[in-house]
N, C-alpha and C positions, 0 to 999 in steps of 0.2 A: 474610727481609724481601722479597727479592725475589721468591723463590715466591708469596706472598703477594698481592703486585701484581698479577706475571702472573694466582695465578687471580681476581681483583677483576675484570683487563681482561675474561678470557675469559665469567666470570660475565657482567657487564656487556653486551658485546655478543651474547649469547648469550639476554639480557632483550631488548634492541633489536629484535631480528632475531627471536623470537616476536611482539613488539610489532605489529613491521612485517606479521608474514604475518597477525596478526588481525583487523590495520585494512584490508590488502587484501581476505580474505575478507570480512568485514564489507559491504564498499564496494561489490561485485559483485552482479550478479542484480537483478531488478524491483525499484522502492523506491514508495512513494506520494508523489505533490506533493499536500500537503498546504495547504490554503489556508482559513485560519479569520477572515477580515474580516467575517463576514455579511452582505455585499453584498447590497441588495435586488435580486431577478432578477426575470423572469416565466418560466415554463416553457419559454417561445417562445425566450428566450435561455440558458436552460438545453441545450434540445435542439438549438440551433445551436454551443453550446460543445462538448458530448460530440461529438458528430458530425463537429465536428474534429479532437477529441485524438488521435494518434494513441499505440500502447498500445506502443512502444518496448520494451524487455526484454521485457515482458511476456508480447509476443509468443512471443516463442521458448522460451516454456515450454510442457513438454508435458501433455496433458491429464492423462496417468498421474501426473505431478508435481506437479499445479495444487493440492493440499490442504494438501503438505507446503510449497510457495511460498507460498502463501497465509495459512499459519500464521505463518511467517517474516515478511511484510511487515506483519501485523497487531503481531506482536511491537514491530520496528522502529516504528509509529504511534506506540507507549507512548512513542515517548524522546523525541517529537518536541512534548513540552506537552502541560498540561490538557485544551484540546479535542479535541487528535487522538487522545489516549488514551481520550476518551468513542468517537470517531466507532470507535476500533480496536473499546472495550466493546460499544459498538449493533451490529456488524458481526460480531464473535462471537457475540453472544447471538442475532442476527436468522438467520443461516446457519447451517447445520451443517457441521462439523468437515471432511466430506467434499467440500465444495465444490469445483467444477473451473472454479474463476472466480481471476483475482488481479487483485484493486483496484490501480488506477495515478494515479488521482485522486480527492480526497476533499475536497468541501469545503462548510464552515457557510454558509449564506445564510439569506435570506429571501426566500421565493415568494408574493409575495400577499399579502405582512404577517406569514407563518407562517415561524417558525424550521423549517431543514431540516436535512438532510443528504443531498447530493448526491456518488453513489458514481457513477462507470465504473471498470468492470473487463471486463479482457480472458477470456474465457472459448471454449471449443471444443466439436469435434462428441465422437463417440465414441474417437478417436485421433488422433494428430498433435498442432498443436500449439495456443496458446488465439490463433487469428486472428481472430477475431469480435472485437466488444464491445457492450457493454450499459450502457445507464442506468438507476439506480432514484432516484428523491426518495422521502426518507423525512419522514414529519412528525417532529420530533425530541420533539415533546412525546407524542405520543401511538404513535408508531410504524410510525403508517399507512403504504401505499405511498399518494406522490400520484401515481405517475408511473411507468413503465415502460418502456422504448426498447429495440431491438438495431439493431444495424450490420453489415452485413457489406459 
């Protein structure tokens, strides 16, 4: 009986302590703030927003890595609700796989009276790491760009 317990304890914390290292892992690395109010904008406050964000983790990812982050933080969108899981969908389907960009802000508005999608993401040169960023407004109903920015 006592054997028993002992291995329940050891089982048991043994469950904890995987638990623990996958919510840290989990927790680490670029994420997206995601923001789905649809705030009416105009472009003019669109590009004064981007132009300040600054791209925090993002940063310090490297260009050679920025496809497989980027897969990764698209993933992480899906858990975050219905619309961040379209804006993840539009952003798969719209880029390809190989992308050396990682989104670090994402979010639903309206530009003009037209539903968007409003992405910055951090992206780079041929090496090192993604210290630029860039703005896209996308029309969400038809998929256009309306809008395109870089920062460096």
């Amino acid at each position: 009986m006592k054997e028993a317990r002992t291995a329940h304890t050891i089982l048991l914390a043994s469950l904890i302590l995987v638990g623990m290292l996958l919510m840290q892992g989990c927790s680490e690395g670029p994420r997206v703030r995601f923001v789905g109010d649809d705030k009416t904008r105009t472009l003019a406050d669109v590009d004064r927003a981007a132009e300040s964000l600054q791209a925090g983790p993002a940063a310090s990812v490297t260009v050679k890595d920025a496809p497989e982050v980027r897969q990764r933080v698209l993933a992480g969108m899906r858990g975050d609700g219905a619309l961040a899981a379209q804006a993840a969908d539009f952003m798969t389907r719209q880029f390809p796989p190989v992308t050396k960009a990682v989104p670090y802000y994402v979010e639903a508005a309206r530009i003009d009276g037209r539903p968007c999608w409003v992405i910055v993401e951090a992206w780079g040169g041929r090496t090192g790491n993604l210290v630029f960023r860039r703005l896209w407004v996308f029309d969400r109903e038809t998929g256009g760009v309306l809008d395109s920015r870089t920062y460096r």
